[in-house]
C-alpha positions in Angstrom: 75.9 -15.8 1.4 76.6 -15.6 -2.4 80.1 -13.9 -2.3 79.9 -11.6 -5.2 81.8 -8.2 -6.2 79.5 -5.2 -5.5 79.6 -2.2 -7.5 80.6 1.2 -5.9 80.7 4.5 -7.2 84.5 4.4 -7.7 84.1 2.5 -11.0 82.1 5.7 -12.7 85.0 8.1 -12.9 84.9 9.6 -16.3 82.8 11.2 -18.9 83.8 8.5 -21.6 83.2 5.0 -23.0 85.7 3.1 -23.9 86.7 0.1 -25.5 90.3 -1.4 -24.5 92.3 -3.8 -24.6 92.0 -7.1 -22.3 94.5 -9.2 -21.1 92.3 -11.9 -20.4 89.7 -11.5 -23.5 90.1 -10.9 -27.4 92.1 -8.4 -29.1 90.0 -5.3 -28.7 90.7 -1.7 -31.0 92.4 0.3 -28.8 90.5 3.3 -29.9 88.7 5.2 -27.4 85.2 6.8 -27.9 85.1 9.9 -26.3 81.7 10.8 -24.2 81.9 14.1 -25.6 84.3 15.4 -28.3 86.8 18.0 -28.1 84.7 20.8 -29.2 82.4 19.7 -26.2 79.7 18.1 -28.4 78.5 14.5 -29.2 79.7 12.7 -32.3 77.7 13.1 -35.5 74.6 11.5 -35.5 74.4 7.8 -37.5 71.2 7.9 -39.7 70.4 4.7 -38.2 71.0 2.1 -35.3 70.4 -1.5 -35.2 69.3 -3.5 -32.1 69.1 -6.9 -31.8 66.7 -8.4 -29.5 64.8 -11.8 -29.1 61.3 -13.5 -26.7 58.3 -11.2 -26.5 60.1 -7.3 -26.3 60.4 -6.7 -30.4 57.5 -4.5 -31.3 57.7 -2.6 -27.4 61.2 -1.7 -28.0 60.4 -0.8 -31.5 57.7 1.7 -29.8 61.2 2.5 -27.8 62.8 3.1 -30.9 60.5 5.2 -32.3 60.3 7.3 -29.3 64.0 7.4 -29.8 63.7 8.5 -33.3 61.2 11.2 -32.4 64.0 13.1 -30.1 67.0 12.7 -32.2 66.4 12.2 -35.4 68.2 8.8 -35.6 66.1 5.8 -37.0 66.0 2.8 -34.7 65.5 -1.0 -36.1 64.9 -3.4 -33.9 65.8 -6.9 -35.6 64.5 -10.1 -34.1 68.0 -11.9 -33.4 66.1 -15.5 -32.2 68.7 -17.9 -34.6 71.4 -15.5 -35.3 75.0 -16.0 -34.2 76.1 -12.7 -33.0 79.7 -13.9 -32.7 79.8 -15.1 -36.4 78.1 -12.0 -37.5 79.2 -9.0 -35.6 83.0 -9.8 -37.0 81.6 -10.1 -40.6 80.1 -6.8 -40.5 76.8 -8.1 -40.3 76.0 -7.5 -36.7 73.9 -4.9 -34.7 75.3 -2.1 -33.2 74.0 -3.0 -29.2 71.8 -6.4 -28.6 69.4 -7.6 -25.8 71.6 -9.8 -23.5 70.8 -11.7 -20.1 73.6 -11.0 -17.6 74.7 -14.5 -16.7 76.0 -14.9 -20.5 77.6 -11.4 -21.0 81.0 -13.1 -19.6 81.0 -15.4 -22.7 79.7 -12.3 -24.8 83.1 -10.2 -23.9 85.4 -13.0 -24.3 84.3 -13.8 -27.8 85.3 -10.1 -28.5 81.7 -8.6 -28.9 80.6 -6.9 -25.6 82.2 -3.7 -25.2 83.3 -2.0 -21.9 81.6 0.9 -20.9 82.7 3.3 -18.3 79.7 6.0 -17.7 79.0 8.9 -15.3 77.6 8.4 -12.4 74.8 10.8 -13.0 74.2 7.9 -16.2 73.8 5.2 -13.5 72.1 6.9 -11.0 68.8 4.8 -10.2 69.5 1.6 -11.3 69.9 -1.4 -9.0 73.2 -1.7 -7.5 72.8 -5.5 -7.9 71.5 -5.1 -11.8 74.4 -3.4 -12.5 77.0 -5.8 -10.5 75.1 -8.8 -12.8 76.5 -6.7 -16.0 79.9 -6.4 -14.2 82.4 -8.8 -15.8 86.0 -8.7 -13.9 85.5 -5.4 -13.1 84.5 -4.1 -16.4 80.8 -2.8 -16.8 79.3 -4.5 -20.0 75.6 -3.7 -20.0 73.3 -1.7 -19.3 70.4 -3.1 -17.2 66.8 -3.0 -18.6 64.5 -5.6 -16.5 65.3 -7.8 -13.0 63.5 -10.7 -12.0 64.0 -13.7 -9.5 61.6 -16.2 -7.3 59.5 -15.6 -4.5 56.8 -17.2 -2.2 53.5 -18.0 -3.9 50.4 -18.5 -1.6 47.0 -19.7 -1.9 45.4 -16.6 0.8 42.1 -19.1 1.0 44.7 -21.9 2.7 47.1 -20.1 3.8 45.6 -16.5 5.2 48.8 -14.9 6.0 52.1 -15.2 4.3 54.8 -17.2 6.0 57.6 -15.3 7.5 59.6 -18.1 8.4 60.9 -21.4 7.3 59.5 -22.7 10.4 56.3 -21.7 9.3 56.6 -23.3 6.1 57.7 -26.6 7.4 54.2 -25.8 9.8 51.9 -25.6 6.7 53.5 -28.4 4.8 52.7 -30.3 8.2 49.0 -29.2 8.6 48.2 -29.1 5.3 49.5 -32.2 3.6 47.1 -35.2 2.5 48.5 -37.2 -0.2 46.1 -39.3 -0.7 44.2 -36.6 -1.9 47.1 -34.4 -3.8 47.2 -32.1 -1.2 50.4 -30.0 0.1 50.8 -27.1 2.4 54.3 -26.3 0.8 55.9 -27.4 -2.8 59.0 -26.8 -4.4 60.8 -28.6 -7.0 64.0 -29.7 -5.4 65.9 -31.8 -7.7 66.2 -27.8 -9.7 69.2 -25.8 -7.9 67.6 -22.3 -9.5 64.7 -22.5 -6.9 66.1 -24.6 -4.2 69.4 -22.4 -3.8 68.0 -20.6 -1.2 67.1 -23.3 1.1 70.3 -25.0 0.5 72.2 -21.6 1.2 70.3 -20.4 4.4 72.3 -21.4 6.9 75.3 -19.8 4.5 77.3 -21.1 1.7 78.1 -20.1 -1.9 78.7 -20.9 -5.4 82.4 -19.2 -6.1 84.2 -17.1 -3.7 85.7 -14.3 -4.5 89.7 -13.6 -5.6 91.8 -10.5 -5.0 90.7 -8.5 -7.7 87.0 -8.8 -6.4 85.8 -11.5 -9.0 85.1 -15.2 -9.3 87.6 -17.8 -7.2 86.6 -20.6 -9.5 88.9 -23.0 -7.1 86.8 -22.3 -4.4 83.2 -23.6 -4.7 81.5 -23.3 -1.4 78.7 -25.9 -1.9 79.9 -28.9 0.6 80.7 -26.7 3.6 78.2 -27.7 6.9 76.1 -24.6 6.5 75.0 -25.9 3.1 74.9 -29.2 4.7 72.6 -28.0 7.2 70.1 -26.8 4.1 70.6 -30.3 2.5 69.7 -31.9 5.3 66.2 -29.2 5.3 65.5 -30.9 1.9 66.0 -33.7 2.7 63.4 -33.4 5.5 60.9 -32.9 3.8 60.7 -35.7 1.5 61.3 -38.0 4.2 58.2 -36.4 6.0 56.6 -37.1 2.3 55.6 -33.2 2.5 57.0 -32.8 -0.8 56.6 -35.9 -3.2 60.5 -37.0 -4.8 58.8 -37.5 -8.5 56.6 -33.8 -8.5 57.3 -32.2 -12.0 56.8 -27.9 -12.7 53.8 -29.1 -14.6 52.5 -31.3 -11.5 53.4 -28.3 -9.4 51.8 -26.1 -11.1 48.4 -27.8 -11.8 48.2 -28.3 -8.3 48.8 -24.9 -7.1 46.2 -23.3 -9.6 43.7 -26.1 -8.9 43.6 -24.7 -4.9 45.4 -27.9 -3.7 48.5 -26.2 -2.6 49.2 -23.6 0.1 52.2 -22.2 -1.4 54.8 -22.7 -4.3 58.3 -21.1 -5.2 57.9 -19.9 -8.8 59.0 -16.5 -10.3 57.1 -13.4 -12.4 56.4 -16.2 -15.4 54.0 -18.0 -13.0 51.7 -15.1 -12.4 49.5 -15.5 -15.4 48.9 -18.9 -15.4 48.0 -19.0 -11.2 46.1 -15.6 -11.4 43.9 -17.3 -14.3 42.9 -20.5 -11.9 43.2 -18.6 -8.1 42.1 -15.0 -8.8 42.2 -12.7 -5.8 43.4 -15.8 -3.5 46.6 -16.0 -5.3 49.7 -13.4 -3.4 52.9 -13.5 -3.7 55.3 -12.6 -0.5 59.6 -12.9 -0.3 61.1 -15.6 0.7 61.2 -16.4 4.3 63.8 -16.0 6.7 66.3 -18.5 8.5 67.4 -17.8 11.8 66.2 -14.0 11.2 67.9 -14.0 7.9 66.2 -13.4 4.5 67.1 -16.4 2.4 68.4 -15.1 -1.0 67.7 -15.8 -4.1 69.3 -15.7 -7.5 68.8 -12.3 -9.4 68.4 -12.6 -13.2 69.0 -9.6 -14.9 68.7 -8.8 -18.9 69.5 -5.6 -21.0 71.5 -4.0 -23.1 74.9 -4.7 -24.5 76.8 -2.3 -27.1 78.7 -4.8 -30.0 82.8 -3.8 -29.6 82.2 -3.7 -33.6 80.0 -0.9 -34.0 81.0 2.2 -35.4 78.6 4.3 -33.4 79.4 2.8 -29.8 78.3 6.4 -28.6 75.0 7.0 -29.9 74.4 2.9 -29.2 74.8 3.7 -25.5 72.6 6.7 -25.6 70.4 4.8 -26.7 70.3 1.8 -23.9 70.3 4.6 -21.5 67.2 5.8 -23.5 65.3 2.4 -23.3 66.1 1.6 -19.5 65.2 5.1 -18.2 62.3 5.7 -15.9 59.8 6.4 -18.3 60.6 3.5 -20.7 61.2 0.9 -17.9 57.6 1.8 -16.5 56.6 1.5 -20.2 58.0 -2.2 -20.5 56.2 -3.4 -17.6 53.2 -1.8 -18.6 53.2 -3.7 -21.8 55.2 -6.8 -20.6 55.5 -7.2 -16.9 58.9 -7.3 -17.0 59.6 -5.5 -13.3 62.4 -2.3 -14.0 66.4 -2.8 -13.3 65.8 0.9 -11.5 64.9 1.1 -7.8 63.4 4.8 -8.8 60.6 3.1 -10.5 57.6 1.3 -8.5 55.7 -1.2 -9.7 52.0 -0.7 -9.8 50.6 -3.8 -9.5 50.8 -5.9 -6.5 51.5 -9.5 -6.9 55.0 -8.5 -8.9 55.5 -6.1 -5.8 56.1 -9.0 -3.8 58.6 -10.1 -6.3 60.1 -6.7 -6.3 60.5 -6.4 -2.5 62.8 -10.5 -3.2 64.5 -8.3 -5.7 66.1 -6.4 -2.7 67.5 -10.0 -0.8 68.4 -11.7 -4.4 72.0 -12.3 -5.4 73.2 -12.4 -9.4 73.7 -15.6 -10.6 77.1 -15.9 -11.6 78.0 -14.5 -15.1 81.4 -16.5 -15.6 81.3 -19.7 -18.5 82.2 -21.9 -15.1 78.6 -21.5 -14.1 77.5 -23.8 -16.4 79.5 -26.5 -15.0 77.6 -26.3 -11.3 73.6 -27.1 -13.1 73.7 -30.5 -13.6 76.1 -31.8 -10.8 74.1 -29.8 -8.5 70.6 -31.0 -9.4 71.7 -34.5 -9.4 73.0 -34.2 -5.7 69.5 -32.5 -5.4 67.8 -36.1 -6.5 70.2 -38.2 -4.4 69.8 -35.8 -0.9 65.8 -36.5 -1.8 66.0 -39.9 -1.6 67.6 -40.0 1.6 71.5 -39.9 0.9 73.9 -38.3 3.3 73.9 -34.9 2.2 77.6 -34.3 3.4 78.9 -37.2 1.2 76.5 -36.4 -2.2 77.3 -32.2 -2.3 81.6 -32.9 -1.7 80.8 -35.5 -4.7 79.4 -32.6 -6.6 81.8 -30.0 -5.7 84.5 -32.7 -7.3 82.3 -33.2 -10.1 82.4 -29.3 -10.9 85.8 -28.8 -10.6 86.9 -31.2 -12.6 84.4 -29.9 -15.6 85.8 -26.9 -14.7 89.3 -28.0 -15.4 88.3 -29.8 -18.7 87.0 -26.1 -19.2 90.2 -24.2 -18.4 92.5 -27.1 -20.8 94.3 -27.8 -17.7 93.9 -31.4 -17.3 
């Protein structure tokens, strides 16, 4: 299991937001922004607030904005941020005063000096996922608020496979049944040599990325990728290909075209496959969680993306009404109406049923880690990946990784 630090109520203790200084980031202003002034109202209004966003969410969060504007007076622009550099621009006074972040690079965000901390009320945070907030939770600070969640889940064809696989037991039992390669025919695929979707195979048995230190965040020194449980999910993998249930050379585009042709039983894929696979399956195509090991749900990685308030705004208060604006329950079932993008906010259902499935993996997925170090594990990780698929001693090819990572990590760090 993912060894990751979970956030409790005891972090939302005050009625303020604040932006300090760090010991281990940027020089920050010192100045506190009080939640509500002295007097016992909010700051003056800005005439205007400018958000920074990027992909496909512009013109709905304008509609956001506008709604925004409506209620308070305060004119929203939303700015499409694709090829800025926020951390050339925010300094120069060009920069917005919150932007649309994923949570895996709000770490980097805050150490170039432009996340701000936020410390809210736990009436501010009530509904949102425990787990979407934990992915905005750098070394115990809080620096984001979460707007949309999404991770993997099991994919199934209901004309070849009728009922959704519980177990991996079962899977291993379709990819057995099913399988015909001389026809391009699989019960089960998965793209292996990728450590995003095969993480939770790898991990079922147990086993992590970083463990965790004293003060509840990241041990970058201890990488828990080579220890027997994950050994035991190498050796899973590796099972497979030997059994030629899942091809060593199959590409997402191979994959894919198979699955929406009817030639597969079932896939791992995530919310961005649903389009694609409804167009070519129709009502065949369902989408379950993952299955379990051992009576355990395998766990996934949890994506998470939102909203991050820039430390150099001079309106860090109205900013964060804002984000609390766009990610509440009206406006998160707003931006899955219009984009699919499944709410950070366990208060808010989905309607439709194929992203429940991914919803109910939402409850067994884990954050990807939101440190730099992550970086470092990709590529080491997916080459082990290739050699345990083509029959290598899994033991031998993950300790090779884990040394691989560390010493990136070092280069990282300057300690070498």
């Amino acid at each position: 299991m993912l060894k990751t630090k979970l956030i409790t109520s005891s972090f939302v203790v005050t009625l303020v937001l604040s932006m300090i200084l760090t010991a281990c980031g940027p020089q920050r202003d010192t100045t506190v922004i009080e939640q509500e002034a002295s007097n016992g109202e909010a700051p003056d209004k800005p005439e205007e607030l400018t958000f920074w966003a990027w992909d496909d969410v512009i013109s709905t969060f304008q509609v956001i904005g506008d709604r925004y504007t409506e209620e308070t007076g305060i004119k929203v622009n939303v700015i499409d941020a694709q090829n800025a550099d926020l951390s050339l621009d925010a300094p120069a006074g060009k920069g917005p005063d919150l932007y649309y972040e994923t949570h895996d690079r709000i770490g980097d965000s805050y150490l170039q000096g432009v996340a701000s901390e936020l410390t809210l009320t736990e009436e501010q945070l009530s509904g949102y996922e425990e787990s979407a907030l934990e992915a905005f939770t750098y070394e115990g600070k809080l620096l984001g608020i979460p707007s949309s969640v999404e991770t993997i889940g099991l994919f199934y064809n209901k004309e070849l496979v009728p009922d959704a696989p519980k177990t991996i037991e079962d899977i291993t039992n379709i990819a057995a049944s099913l399988t015909n390669t001389e026809k391009d025919e699989y019960g089960f695929l998965n793209i292996t040599s990728d450590f995003y979707p095969t993480f939770p195979f790898l991990t079922a048995a147990g086993g992590y990325v970083f463990g965790e230190n004293e003060e509840g965040g990241f041990d970058t020194s201890d990488i828990g990728l080579a220890s027997d449980a994950v050994v035991e999910g190498a050796n899973l993998i590796r099972s497979w290909h030997e059994n030629n249930y899942i091809p060593r050379s199959v590409t997402y585009d191979v994959m894919n075209g198979l699955f929406r042709d009817g030639k597969v039983g079932a896939v791992i894929s995530g919310p961005w496959g649903i389009p694609d696979f409804s167009s070519g399956l129709g009502d065949n195509l369902a989408i379950a969680p993952l299955p379990t090991f051992n009576g355990n749900q395998l766990q996934s990685f949890l994506g998470v993306k939102g909203m991050a308030i820039s430390d150099y705004s001079e309106n860090k208060y109205w900013a964060t009404d804002f984000a609390l604006f766009m990610s509440n329950p009206e406006n998160s079932k707003f931006l899955f109406d219009e984009l699919q993008r499944i709410p950070a906010r366990g208060d808010v259902t989905v309607d439709d049923e194929l992203y429940q499935g991914i919803q109910e993996q939402i409850q067994y997925a884990v954050p990807m880690p939101n440190i730099p170090e992550m970086a470092q594990v990709w590529n080491p990780m997916g080459d082990a990946l290739v050699f345990i698929s083509q029959g290598e001693d899994p033991k031998e090819v993950l300790e090779e990784a884990v040394a691989n990572i560390k010493e990136q990590i070092s280069l990282l760090d300057g300690s070498n």
